[in-house]
Every structure is written in structure tokens, then in C-alpha cells.
N, C-alpha and C positions, 0 to 999 in steps of 0.2 A: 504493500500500500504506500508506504514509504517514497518508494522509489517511482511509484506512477504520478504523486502526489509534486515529484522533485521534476518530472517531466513536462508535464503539465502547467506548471508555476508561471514561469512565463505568458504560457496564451491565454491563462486567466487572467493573469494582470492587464495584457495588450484587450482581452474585452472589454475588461472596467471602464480600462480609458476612454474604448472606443465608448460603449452605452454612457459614458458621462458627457463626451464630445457633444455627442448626438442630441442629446437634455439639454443642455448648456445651450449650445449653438439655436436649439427652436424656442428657448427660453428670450434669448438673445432679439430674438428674431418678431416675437411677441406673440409666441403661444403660449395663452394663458390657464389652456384645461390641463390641470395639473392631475388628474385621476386617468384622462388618457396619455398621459405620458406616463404615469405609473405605470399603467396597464403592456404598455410598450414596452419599456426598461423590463417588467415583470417576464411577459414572453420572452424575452431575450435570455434572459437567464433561464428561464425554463428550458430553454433548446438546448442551452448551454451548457446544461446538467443532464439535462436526454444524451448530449455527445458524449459527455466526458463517462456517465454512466455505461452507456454502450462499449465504450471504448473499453474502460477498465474491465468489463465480464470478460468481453473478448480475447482479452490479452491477457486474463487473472495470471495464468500459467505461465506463462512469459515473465511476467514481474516477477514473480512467486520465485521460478525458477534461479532469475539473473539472483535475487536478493540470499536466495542458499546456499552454501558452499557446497560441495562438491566432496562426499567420502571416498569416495572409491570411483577409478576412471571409467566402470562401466556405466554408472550414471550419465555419462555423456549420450547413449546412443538410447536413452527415453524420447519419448512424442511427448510434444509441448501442446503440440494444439493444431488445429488446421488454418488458422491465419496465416496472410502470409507472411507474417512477421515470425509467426511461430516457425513455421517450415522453413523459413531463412534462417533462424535460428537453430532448428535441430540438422539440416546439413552441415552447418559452420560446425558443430559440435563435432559431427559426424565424420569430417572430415579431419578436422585436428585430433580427435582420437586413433586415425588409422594411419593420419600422420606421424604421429605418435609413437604408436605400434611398432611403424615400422624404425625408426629413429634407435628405439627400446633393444630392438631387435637387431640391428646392424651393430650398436654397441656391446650389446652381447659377444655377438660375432667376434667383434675384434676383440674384447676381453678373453672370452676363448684359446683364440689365437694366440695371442700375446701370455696366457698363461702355461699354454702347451710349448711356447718357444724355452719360457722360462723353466720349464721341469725337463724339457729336454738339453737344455745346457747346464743346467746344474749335475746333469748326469756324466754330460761330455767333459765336465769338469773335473770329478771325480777321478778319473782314467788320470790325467798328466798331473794330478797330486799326488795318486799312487806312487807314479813315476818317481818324481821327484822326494819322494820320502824312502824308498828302496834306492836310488841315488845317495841319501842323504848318511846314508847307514856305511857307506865307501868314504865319507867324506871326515876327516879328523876334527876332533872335540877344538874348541867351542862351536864350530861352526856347524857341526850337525847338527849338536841340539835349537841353535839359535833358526836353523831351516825347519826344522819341524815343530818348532814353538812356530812359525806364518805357518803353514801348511796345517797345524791345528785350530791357529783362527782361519783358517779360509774354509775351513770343513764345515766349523760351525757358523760362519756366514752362509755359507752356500745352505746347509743343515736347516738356518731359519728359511732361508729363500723359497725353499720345498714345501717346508711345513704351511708357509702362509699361501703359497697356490694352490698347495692342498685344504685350505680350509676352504675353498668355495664348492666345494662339494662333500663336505665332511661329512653330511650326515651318510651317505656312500660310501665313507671310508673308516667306518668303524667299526667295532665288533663288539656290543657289551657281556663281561661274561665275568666269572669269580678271577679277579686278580691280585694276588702276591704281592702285599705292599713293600713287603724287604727283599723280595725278589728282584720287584723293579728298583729298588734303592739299590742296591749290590749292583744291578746290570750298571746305571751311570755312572757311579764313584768308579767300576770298574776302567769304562771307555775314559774318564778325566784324570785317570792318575796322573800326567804326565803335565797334567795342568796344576795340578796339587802343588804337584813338586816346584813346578817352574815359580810358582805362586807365592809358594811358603804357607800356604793356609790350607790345611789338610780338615777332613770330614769325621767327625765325633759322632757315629751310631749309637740310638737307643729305641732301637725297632725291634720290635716282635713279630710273631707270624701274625698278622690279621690279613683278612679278604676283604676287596671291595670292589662291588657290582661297578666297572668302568671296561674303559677298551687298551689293553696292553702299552699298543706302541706308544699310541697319543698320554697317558700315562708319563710314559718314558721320559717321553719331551718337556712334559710338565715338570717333572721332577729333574732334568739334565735345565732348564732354564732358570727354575729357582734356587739351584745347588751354583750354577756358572755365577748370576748377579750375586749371590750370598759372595762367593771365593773371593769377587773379583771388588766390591766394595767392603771386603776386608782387609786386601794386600799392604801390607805395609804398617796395618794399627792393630792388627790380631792376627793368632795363629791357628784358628780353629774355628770350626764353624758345624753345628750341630742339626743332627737331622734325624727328626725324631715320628714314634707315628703311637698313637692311644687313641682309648675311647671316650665319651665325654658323651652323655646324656642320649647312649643309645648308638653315637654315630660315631664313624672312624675317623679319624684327623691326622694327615699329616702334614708335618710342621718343619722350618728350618726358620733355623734362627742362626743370625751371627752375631758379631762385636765390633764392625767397623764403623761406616762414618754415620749410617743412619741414615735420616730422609729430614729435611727442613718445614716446618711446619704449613708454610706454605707451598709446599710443594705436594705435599699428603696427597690431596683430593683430585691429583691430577694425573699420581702414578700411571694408572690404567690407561691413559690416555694415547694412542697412537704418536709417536715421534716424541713423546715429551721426556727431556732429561733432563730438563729441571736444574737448577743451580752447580750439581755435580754434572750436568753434562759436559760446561766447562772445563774441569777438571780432567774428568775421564772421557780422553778423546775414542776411545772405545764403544763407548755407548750411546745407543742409538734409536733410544727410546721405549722398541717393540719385544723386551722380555715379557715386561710384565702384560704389555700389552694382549700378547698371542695367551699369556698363559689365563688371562681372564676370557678370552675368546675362547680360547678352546674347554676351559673349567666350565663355562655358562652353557656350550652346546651339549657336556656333559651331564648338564642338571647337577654341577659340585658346585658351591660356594666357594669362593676365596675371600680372602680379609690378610688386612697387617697392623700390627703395632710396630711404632718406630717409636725411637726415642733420638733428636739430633747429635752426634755424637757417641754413642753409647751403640747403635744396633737396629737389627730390625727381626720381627718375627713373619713369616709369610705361612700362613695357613691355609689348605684344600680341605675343607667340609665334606665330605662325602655324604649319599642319599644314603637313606636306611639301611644298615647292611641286612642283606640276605643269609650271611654265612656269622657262623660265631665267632667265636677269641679259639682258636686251637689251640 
């Protein structure tokens, strides 16, 4: 109503003027029957109201429509009405929706493509780091281990690279089933010993056998990403870094905690955030926002919770929530 009312405004007022003109000027002129010019003025606005009444049925939908937003883009391809304001309106609609479509669609397309390039070079990549790390084993101390400290950050670069193209169809790529929570602790400390060392900040287990309803490898990831940031913003202010897993009101938790530089208070609420390093990005040219990032993406597709307490200076704790277990405490 609103909006027919905001339409209209003007050629109600260009009436007035006109039906006062019209008064005025036979006024003017010296007509003096003052009941037949009411009666005049009166008819006028009767018609006046006959149009704009007409109008507004005709078009209710139309109005109606312009003034609702829009939930969902198949609402575009409803019938408004048979006027032809209506019908110029539902092709316009009709048309920007398959416009649309297809836009939605070619984007696709090239996301597709451009993700299939990236998992297929992340693999080609693999090959000539082999390489070069079976090279590295010929090559005399300090400088092999200093080649295979890059060739273990470019694993794990490349290692994110995968995981995150793989997550545009994760729900395809998972398996939920009973999984080994010191299982999979043991698998990653196993693959990072060499980062330990190089590090100085080695992993303090206090894991039991518990199960928890998730999918293995994605699992893995979760756990090799919260163990890497624990290590890596401990270097140099602690030597250890604990990783632990209990139960707590029913659910299974596991936890890593360290003792290095912590998280700044304004920086908290933005960990999760894609790209964001926050005041230690500075710092550590290393970091590149997307640990915590994936591992809240990939926790949330899981139906796990994550949380942290930080303290600035002192540490930080990173915990996975797990859903109700299925299985008990063995």
C-alpha cells in the first residue's frame, strides 16, 4: 500500500492543483453558484478515486510483491497477475532468474575446474619432494636436515591445500564409524616427530583408549593441525605441549593444550576466522590464518564442537567436543 500510495503522490497533488485552478479561475471569472462548483470539484475527485481504486486492485500483487523481499530465488518464477505491468514484471523476474542460473552455474564450473587443477598438482607435487628428500639422505649434516625441515613445511602446505578442496564435497568424503582417539593421536605425533625435534617442543600424552563416533582420516587432520599450531606457538617459551582426551558429562573431549605465547584478547573472537593471524601473524611469518580455520570447518561438518581458552602469555587450550558416544570407556 505503501508503495502504490508513494506512486501515486504526485498525480494526486498535480489534481488538486488542477481542480483548485479550475475553482479559482471561474471564481475569478464570476461564477457565483458555489454548490455547483462543489458538485464539480466533488465529481472530480470521485473519478479520481474510481482510478486510483481500480488501479490499486489491479496491481495489489504487483505492489505486494515489489514491497516483499525475496527468500528463496524460486520465488522469482510466481505469476503476479495478468496486467500488463504484472506480466512485464514476472518475465523481468523470469528472466534474471535463468540469468542467474546460469551465471551460478558457469561459476560452478570453473570452481570445479580450478579445484580438480589444485588436487591434481598437489599430487604432482608430492613425486619431486619424495625426490628430493631421498636426495637429501646423500647429502651431509647440517644441510640435510635443514632440506627436509622445507620439504616438511611444503608437505604440510601442500597437506592443507588438499584438505581444503576436499572440503567442498566432504560430506562424500567421509566415513563415520567407532574411532580410536589415541590411535589417531599416536598416528600424528608419529608423522611430526621430526618437527618435534627440529622445534624443541615435544608432545606430553595423557590418552586412554576411548571411541568416538567420527570419520578417521578427517580426524587425523584435526588432530595433526591442533598439535602443528600448539608446537609451533610454543617454540622458543616452552618445551612441551600436552594432548590429552576424557570424558566430561557423558561426552568424549579431546584436548591440547600448551604454554606458549597464547592469543590476545582481542584477537579471541576472531580465531576461526579464515586468513586471520591476528597480532602474532606478525610475528610468525609462518602463519597463515587457516588452522584453526579448517579445523572449525571440518569439526562443525562433523557435528563436534570446538572451543578454546587462552590466556595472553601463558597458553592456550583447544578442545573437540565430541557427539554422544556410542561406545564406552574400554
Amino acid at each position: 500500500m505503501s508503495l502504490f500510495f508513494k506512486e501515486h503522490a504526485f498525480l494526486i497533488f498535480i489534481q488538486m492543483i488542477q481542480f483548485g485552478s479550475i475553482a479559482f479561475l471561474l471564481y475569478m471569472d464570476g461564477y457565483s453558484d458555489v454548490k455547483m462548483l462543489a458538485y464539480l470539484l466533488s465529481l472530480g475527485f470521485f473519478f479520481l478515486g474510481i482510478y486510483l481504486t481500480y488501479h490499486y486492485v489491479t496491481r495489489r500483487n504487483v505492489y505486494r510483491r515489489l514491497e516483499r523481499p525475496m527468500n528463496h530465488l524460486d520465488e522469482a518464477m510466481e505469476t503476479t497477475g495478468n496486467t500488463p505491468v504484472g506480466e512485464a514484471l514476472d518475465d523481468l523476474l523470469k528472466q534474471q532468474f535463468h540469468k542467474f542460473q546460469q551465471e551460478i552455474m558457469e561459476t560452478h564450473r570453473q570452481k570445479e575446474e580450478h579445484m580438480t587443477f589444485m588436487e591434481r598438482w598437489v599430487h604432482q607435487m608430492k613425486t619431486p619432494l619424495s625426490v628430493i628428500e631421498l636426495t637429501a639422505k646423500e647429502v651431509e649434516e647440517p644441510a640435510s636436515s635443514n632440506i627436509r625441515e622445507e620439504t616438511d613445511r611444503m608437505k604440510n602446505g601442500l597437506q592443507n591445500v588438499l584438505y581444503m578442496a576436499r572440503m567442498r564435497s566432504i560430506e562424500d568424503d567421509f566415513k563415520i564409524e567407532p574411532v580410536s582417539l589415541e590411535e589417531g593421536i599416536q598416528e600424528v605425533v608419529a608423522e611430526n616427530k621430526r618437527y618435534f625435534i627440529r622445534s624443541r617442543v615435544y608432545p606430553k600424552l595423557e590418552t586412554s583408549e576411548l571411541f568416538v563416533e567420527t570419520d578417521r582420516k578427517w580426524l587425523v587432520f584435526l588432530v595433526h593441525q591442533l598439535l602443528q599450531n600448539a608446537v609451533k606457538y610454543s617454540e622458543g617459551k616452552a618445551d612441551q605441549v600436552i594432548v590429552r582426551n576424557y570424558t566430561r558429562e557423558h561426552r568424549h573431549i579431546l584436548e591440547v593444550e600448551d604454554f606458549g605465547i597464547g592469543i590476545p584478547p582481542e584477537d579471541e573472537k576472531r580465531v576461526f576466522d579464515p586468513f586471520f593471524t591476528g597480532v602474532h601473524g606478525r610475528e610468525y611469518r609462518e602463519s597463515t590464518g587457516m588452522g584453526l580455520y579448517l579445523a572449525k570447518e571440518i569439526a562443525d561438518y562433523l557435528e563436534h564442537d570446538i572451543d578454546l581458552d587462552t590466556v595472553a602469555g601463558e597458553g592456550t587450550r583447544v578442545r573437540i567436543v565430541f557427539s554422544e558416544p556410542q561406545s564406552l570407556l574400554l
